[in-house]
N, C-alpha and C positions, 0 to 999 in steps of 0.2 A: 800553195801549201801542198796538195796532193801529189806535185808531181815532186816534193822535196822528198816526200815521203815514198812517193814508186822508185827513188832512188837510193833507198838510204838501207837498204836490205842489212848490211854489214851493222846500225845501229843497235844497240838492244834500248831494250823498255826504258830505263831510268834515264838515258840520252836523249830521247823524243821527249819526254814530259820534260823533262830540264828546257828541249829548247821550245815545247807551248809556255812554258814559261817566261824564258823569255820575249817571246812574239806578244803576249797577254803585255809585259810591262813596258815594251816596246808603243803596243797602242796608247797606253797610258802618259807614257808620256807628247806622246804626237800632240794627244787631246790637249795634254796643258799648254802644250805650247801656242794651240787655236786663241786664235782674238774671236771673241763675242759672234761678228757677223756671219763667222761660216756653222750657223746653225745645220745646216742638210749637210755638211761633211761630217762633222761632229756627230749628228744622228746617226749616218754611215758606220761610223768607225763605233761608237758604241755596240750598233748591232752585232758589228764584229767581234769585238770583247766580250758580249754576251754568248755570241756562237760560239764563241772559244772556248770560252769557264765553263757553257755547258756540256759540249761535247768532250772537254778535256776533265773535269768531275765524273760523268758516268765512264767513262772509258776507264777511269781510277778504281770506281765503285762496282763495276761488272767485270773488270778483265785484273788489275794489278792486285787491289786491297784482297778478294779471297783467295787468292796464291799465297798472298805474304802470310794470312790471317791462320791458311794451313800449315803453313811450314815451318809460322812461329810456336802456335800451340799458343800464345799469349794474344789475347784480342786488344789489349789496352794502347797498344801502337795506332792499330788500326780505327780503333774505335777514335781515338783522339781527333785523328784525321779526318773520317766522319762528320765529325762534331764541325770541322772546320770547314767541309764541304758543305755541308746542311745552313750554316749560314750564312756565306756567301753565295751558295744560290738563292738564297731568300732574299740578297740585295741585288742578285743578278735579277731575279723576276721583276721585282718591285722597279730598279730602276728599267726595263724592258715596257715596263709599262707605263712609263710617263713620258710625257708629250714634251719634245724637245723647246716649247716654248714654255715649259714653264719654270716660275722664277727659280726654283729650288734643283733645276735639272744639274748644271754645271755641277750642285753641291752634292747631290746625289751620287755622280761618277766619283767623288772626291772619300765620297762615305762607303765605296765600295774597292777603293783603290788600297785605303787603310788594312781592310782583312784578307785583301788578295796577296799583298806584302807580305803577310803574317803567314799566311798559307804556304806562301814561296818558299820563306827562309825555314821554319816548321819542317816543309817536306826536304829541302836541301841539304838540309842543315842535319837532321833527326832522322828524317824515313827511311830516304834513298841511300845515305852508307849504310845505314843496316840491311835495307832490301838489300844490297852488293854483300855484303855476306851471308848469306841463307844462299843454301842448295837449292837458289834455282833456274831453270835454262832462261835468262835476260832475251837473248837473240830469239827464242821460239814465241814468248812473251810478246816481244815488239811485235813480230808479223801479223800475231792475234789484234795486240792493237789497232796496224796499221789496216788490218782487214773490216776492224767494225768503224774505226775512222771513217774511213771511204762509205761507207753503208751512212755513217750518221750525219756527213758532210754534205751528200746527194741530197737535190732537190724532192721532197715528196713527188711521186708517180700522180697524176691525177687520175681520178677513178674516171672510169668510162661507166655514162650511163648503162645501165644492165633493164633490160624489161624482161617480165618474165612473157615464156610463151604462151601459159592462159590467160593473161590479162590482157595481150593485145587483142584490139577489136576483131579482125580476121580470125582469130582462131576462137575466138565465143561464138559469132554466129556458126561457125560448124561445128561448133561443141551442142548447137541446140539443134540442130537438125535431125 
């Protein structure tokens, strides 16, 4: 994925989200196509769908929605969409947190696949030719996205333990001297 995107300089913003979107239904359907036994691919590929919707929702909500939000002067667009992202991540959490053995898992991916649909065609359909008409730079857009991408995509840094230097034992006994 990162490296489609160190290539794709020439995209603008509604292009890249078009094709997380399709990558998002892409996974969806992999998953239906799974027979029962390959639980640990299936858990795999969920996580994936989860990383996606969530990464590709903030990157909507921090970088594209208050461009559009300013330039429409009407929030009702954005707001809708919102609304749309607020609860599919709520089924993004919820199914992120259940244990690939349990009974209702499959049904679950099934219950999340419905408003991601909805979302698609909503933003396809609705958002994105309006976004294309609004004064605004798409290409400068994308690069912002594809810069906080990369940043949201990266594995967390692990913290290095830090001591401080009065609490190590060597510098108390010379602190009491």
């Amino acid at each position: 994925r990162q490296n489609r995107y160190a290539m794709t300089l020439s995209k603008d913003v509604i292009t890249l989200l078009t094709e997380d979107h399709e990558d998002v239904l892409s996974m969806l359907e992999e998953f239906e196509a799974m027979r029962d036994g390959l639980r640990i691919h299936k858990q795999k590929l969920v996580q994936a769908i989860c990383k996606s919707v969530r990464i590709h929702s903030q990157l909507e909500r921090e970088l594209l929605f208050p461009t559009v939000r300013e330039s429409l002067g009407d929030a009702s667009l954005v707001e809708d969409a919102l609304d749309v992202h607020a609860k599919t991540e709520a089924l993004v959490s919820q199914l992120c947190n259940t244990d690939p053995d349990d009974e209702f898992y499959d049904a679950k991916v099934h219950a999340l696949a419905e408003p991601l649909h909805q979302h698609i065609k909503h933003e396809e359909i609705k958002i994105f030719p309006e976004i294309r008409q609004l004064e605004i730079d798409l290409l400068a857009l994308s690069n912002n996205l594809m810069e906080q991408r990369f940043k949201l995509e990266r594995p967390p840094a692990k913290k290095a333990a830090v001591v401080s230097i009065n609490r190590h034992p060597k510098f108390s006994i010379a602190e009491a001297c």
